[in-house]
C-alpha positions in Angstrom: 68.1 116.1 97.2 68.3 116.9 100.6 65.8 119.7 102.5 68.4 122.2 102.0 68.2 121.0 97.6 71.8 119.9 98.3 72.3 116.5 97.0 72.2 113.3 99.6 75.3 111.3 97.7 78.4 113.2 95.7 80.0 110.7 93.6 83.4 112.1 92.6 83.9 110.3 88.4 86.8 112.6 87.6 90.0 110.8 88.8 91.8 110.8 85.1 92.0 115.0 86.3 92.9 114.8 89.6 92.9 112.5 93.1 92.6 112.8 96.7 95.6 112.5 98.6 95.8 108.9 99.7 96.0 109.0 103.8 99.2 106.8 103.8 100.6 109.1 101.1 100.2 112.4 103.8 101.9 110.3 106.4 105.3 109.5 105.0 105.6 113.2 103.7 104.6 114.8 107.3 108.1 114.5 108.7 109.4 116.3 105.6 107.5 119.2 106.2 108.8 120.0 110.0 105.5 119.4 111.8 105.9 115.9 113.4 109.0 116.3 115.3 111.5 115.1 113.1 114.4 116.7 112.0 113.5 115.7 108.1 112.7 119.4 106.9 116.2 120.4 105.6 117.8 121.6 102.2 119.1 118.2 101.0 122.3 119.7 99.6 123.3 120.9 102.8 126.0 118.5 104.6 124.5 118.5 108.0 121.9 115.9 109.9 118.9 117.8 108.4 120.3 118.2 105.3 121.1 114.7 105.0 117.4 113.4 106.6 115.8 115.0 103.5 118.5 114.0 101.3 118.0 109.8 102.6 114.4 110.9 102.0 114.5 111.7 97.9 117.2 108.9 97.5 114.5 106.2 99.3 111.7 107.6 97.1 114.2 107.7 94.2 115.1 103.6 95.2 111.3 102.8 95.1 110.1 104.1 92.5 112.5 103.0 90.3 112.3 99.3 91.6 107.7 99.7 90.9 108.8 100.8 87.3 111.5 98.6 86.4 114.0 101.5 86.1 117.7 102.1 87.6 117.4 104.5 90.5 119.7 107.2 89.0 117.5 107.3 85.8 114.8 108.9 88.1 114.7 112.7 87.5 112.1 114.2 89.5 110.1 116.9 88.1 106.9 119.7 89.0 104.7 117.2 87.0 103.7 115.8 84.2 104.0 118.8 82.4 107.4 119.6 83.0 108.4 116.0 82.5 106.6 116.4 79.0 108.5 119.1 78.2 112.1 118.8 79.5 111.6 115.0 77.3 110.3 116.5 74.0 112.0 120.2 74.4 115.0 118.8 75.9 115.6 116.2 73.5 115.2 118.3 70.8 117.8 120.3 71.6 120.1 117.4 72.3 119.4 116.7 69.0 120.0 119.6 67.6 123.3 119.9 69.3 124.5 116.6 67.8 123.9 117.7 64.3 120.9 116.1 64.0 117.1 117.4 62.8 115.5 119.4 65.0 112.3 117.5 64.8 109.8 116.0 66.7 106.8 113.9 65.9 104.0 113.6 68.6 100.4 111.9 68.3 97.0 113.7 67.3 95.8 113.3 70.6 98.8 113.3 72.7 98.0 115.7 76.5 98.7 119.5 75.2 101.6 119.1 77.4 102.9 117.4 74.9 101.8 119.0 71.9 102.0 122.2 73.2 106.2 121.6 74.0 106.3 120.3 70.1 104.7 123.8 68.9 107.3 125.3 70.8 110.1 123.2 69.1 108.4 124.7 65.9 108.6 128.0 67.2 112.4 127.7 67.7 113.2 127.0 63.7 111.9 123.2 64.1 109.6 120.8 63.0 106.3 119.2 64.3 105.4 116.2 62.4 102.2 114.6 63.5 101.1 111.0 63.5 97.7 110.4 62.6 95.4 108.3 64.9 92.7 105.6 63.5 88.7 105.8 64.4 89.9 103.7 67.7 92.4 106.3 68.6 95.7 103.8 67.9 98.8 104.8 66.4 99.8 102.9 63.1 103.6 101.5 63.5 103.6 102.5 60.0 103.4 106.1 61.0 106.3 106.1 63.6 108.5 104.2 60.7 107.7 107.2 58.5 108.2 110.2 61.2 111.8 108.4 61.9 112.5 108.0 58.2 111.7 112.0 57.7 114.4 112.4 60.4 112.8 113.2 63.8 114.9 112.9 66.6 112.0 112.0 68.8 108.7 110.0 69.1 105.8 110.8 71.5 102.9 108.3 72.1 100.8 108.3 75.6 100.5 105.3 76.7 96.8 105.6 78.0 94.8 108.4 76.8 93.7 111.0 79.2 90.3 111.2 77.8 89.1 108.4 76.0 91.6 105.6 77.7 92.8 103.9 75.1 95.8 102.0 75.2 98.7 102.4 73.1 100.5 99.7 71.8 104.0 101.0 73.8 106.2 98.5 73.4 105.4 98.0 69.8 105.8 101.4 68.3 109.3 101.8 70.5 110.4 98.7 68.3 109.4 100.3 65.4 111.0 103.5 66.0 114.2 101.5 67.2 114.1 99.6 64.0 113.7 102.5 61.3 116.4 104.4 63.0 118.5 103.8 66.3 119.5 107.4 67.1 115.7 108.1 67.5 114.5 108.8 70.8 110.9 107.4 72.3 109.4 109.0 74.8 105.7 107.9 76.2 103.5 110.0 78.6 102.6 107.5 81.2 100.5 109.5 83.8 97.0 108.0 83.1 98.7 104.2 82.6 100.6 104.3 86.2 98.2 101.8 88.2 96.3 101.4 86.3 97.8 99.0 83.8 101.9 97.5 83.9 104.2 99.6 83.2 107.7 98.5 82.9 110.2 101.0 81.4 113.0 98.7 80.9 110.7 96.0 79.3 108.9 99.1 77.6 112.1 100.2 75.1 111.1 103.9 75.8 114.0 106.3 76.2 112.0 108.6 78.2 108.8 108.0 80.1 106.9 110.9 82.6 105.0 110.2 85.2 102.5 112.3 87.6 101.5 112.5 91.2 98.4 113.6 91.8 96.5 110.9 89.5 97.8 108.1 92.1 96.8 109.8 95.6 99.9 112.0 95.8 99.8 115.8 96.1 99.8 117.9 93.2 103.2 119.5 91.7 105.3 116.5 92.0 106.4 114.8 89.4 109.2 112.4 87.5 111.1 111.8 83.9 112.5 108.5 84.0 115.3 109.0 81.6 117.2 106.3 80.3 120.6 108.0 79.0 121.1 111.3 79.9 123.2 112.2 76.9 119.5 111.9 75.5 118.2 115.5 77.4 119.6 119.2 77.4 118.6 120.6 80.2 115.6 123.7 80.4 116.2 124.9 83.8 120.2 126.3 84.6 121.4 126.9 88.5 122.5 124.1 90.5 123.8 121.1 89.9 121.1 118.8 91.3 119.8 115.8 90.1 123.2 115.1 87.7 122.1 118.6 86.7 119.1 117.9 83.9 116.8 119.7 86.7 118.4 121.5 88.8 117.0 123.9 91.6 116.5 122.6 95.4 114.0 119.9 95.5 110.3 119.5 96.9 111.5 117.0 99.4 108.0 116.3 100.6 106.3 116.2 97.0 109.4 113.5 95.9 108.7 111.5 99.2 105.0 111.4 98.7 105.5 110.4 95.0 107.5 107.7 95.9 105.2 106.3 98.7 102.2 106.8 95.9 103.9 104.7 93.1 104.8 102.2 95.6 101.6 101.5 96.5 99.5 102.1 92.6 101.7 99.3 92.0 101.5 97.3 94.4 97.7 97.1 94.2 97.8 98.1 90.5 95.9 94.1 89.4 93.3 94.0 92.2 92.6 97.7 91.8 92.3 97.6 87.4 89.8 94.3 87.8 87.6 96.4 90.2 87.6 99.2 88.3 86.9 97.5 85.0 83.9 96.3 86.5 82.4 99.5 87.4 83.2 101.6 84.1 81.8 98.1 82.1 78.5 98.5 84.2 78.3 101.8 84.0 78.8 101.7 79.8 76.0 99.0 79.9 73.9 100.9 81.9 74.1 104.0 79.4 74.1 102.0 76.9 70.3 100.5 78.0 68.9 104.0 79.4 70.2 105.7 76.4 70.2 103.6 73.5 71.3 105.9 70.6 74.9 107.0 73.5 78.2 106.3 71.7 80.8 104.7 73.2 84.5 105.8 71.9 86.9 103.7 71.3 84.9 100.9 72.8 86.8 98.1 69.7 90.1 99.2 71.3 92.5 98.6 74.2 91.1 100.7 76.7 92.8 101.1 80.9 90.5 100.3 83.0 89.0 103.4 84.4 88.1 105.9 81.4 84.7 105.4 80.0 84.0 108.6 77.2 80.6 108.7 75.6 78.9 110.9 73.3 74.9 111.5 74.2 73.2 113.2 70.5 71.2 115.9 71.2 73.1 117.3 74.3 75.4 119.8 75.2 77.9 118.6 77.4 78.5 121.9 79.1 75.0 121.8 80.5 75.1 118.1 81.5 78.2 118.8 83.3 76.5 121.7 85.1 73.2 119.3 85.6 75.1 116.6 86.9 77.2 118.4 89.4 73.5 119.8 90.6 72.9 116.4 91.4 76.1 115.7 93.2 77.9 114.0 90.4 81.4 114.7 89.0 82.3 114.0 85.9 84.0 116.1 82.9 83.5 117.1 79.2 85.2 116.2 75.7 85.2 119.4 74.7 86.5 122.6 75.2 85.2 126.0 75.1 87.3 128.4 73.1 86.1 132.1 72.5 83.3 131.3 73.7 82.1 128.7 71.4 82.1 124.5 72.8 84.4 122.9 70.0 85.2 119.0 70.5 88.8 118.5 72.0 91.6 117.5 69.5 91.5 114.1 70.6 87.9 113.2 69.2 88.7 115.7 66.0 91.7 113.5 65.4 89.7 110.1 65.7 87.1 111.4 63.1 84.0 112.1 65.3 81.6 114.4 64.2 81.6 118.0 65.4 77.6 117.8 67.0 79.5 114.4 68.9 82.1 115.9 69.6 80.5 118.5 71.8 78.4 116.0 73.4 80.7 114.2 75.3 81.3 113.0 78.8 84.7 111.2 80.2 83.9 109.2 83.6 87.0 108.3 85.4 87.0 105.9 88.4 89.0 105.7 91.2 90.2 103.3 94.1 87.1 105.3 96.5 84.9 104.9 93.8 81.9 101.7 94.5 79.1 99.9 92.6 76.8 102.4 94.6 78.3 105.8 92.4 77.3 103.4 89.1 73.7 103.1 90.2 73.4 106.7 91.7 74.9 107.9 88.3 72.7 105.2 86.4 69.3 106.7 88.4 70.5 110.4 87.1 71.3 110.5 84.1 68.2 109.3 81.5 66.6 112.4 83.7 69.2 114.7 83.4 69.5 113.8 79.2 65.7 114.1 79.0 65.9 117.6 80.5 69.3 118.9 78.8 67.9 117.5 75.3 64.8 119.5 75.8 66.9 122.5 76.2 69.4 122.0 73.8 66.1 121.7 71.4 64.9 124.9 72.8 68.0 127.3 71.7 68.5 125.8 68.3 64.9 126.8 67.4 
């Protein structure tokens, strides 16, 4: 701590919620905003030079992204987020579904994002069916499960392909070709937000009919981001107006969000290898070095395929709320796996669904790394924590007397 008692280091573990804006990133989508001179700014369905600047712009970002993902550009539909792209794949295919006489049924993972999960309940809501596929104690999805869902008649499959808070890594390709097998007109769509450069990602290799991506997890700005969509006829659209982007989403698009997204794809894959072997030696030194300052700590999913930059451990005898509050005191950055919910800390659905026990569950902490991140935020974390778990243990101990 510093004279003032504000930290002398802040180590930022918390990438898997949100990154900074990579430099190069801001630099392509300047022009595109109207502040660098260029004539780039303008509505790209208008006909004239501006119009057509920003237009060249989305149809360049459109080109690249489509080349780092293996995709055809014109299966690029560019979206607000992951969010959206979650739900115009499961909502929207749905319907499409549903308007080809088929079950209006979905069936999504237990620990899918609650972007996910949360456009399934509305499929529910609208006279449908959620079915959900159970994960094991390492968080994978049986291809058993996925040959059942398509059996009972669901329209579409959703697996992540890296989850958001424990990383594992779903076996992508596998399940599609399980899904493909048990019934053809069955439609697999994979979140890919926490996988994009941080492990390879290929949609055409992938079999996946639908696959969203997110900006602001690879340096781009937040509220940008895509639905790589393999046959249109898969998708009704949610959003009515215009006829942009073949009209699955239309509305005038954020020209400088699409530009930056493209520049940040470009580059997470580009330096996607380099970047996951870096990584995976920080989040394996930091797991070892929990793992010797705190002996009894529980590593989750540490027997499974895990990306390269989630670590999620369990600490007995804590309450991660406080060591979230104790470690930001300190300067670090980090998050929970739980979530607090009228006013009581429950464990998130993703640890329910793997089996971990409820006084685990709300003792959890995800560390996520990023490309800023060094071997010097490991030992800064490393010379924190046993304090910080000492202290919040004694505490803990204190209320539940």
């Amino acid at each position: 701590m510093t004279s003032s008692g504000a930290p002398e280091r802040l180590v930022y573990l918390d990438h898997a919620a949100t990154t900074p804006v990579r430099p190069e990133v801001r630099e392509a989508m300047l022009p595109f905003l109207g502040d660098a001179g260029g004539g780039e700014f303008g509505n790209p369905s208008s006909p004239h030079r501006f119009g057509r600047a920003a237009r060249a712009g989305i149809e360049q970002a459109r080109r690249a992204i489509a080349a780092a993902l293996d995709a055809d550009p014109n299966q690029v539909i560019f979206t607000s987020g992951g969010t959206e792209a979650d739900n115009l794949a499961v909502i929207g295919a749905a319907l499409a579904a549903r308007t080809r006489g088929r079950p209006f049924r979905v069936a999504v993972s237990a620990i899918e994002h609650k972007a996910v999960l949360g456009a399934a309940h509305f499929v529910a809501d609208l006279g449908g069916e959620m079915l959900t596929l159970p994960v094991d104690a390492g968080g994978l999805v049986d291809a058993a499960a996925v040959r059942t869902a398509c059996t009972r008649g669901a329209a579409l499959i959703s697996v992540m392909w890296v989850n958001n808070e424990i990383g594992v890594l779903e076996p992508i390709e596998h399940l599609a070709r399980a899904a493909r097998e048990a019934g053809t007109e069955v439609a697999f769509h994979s979140d890919a937000v926490q996988a994009l450069g941080k492990v390879p990602v290929s949609f055409r290799g992938s079999g996946c009919a639908l696959l969203s991506i997110s900006g602001h997890k690879i340096g781009a700005p937040k509220g940008v981001g895509a639905l790589l969509v393999r046959d249109r006829r898969t998708v009704t659209p949610l959003l009515h107006g215009g006829g942009q982007q073949f009209a699955l989403r239309p509305g005038t698009e954020n020209v400088p969000g699409i530009v930056a997204l493209g520049k940040a794809v470009e580059l997470a894959v580009r330096e996607r290898a380099e970047l996951a072997q870096r990584l995976t030696g920080l989040r394996d030194a930091l797991e070892h070095g929990i793992a010797a300052a705190v002996p009894d700590a529980v590593i989750h999913a540490a027997s499974s395929p895990r990306a390269p930059h989630t670590l999620s451990v369990s600490i007995p005898g804590i309450d991660s709320e406080a060591m979230l509050m104790h470690l930001d005191m300190a300067g670090i950055a980090c998050s929970s796996g739980s979530a607090c919910s009228t006013g009581a800390v429950e464990p998130s659905h993703v640890l329910s669904a793997m089996g971990v026990p409820h006084d685990l569950g709300v003792a959890t902490l995800r560390f996520s790394f990023g490309r800023e991140n060094t071997a010097d935020d490991v030992a800064a974390v490393l010379a924190a924590l046993p304090r910080i778990v000492e202290k919040v243990r004694g505490l803990t101990a204190e209320l539940r007397r």
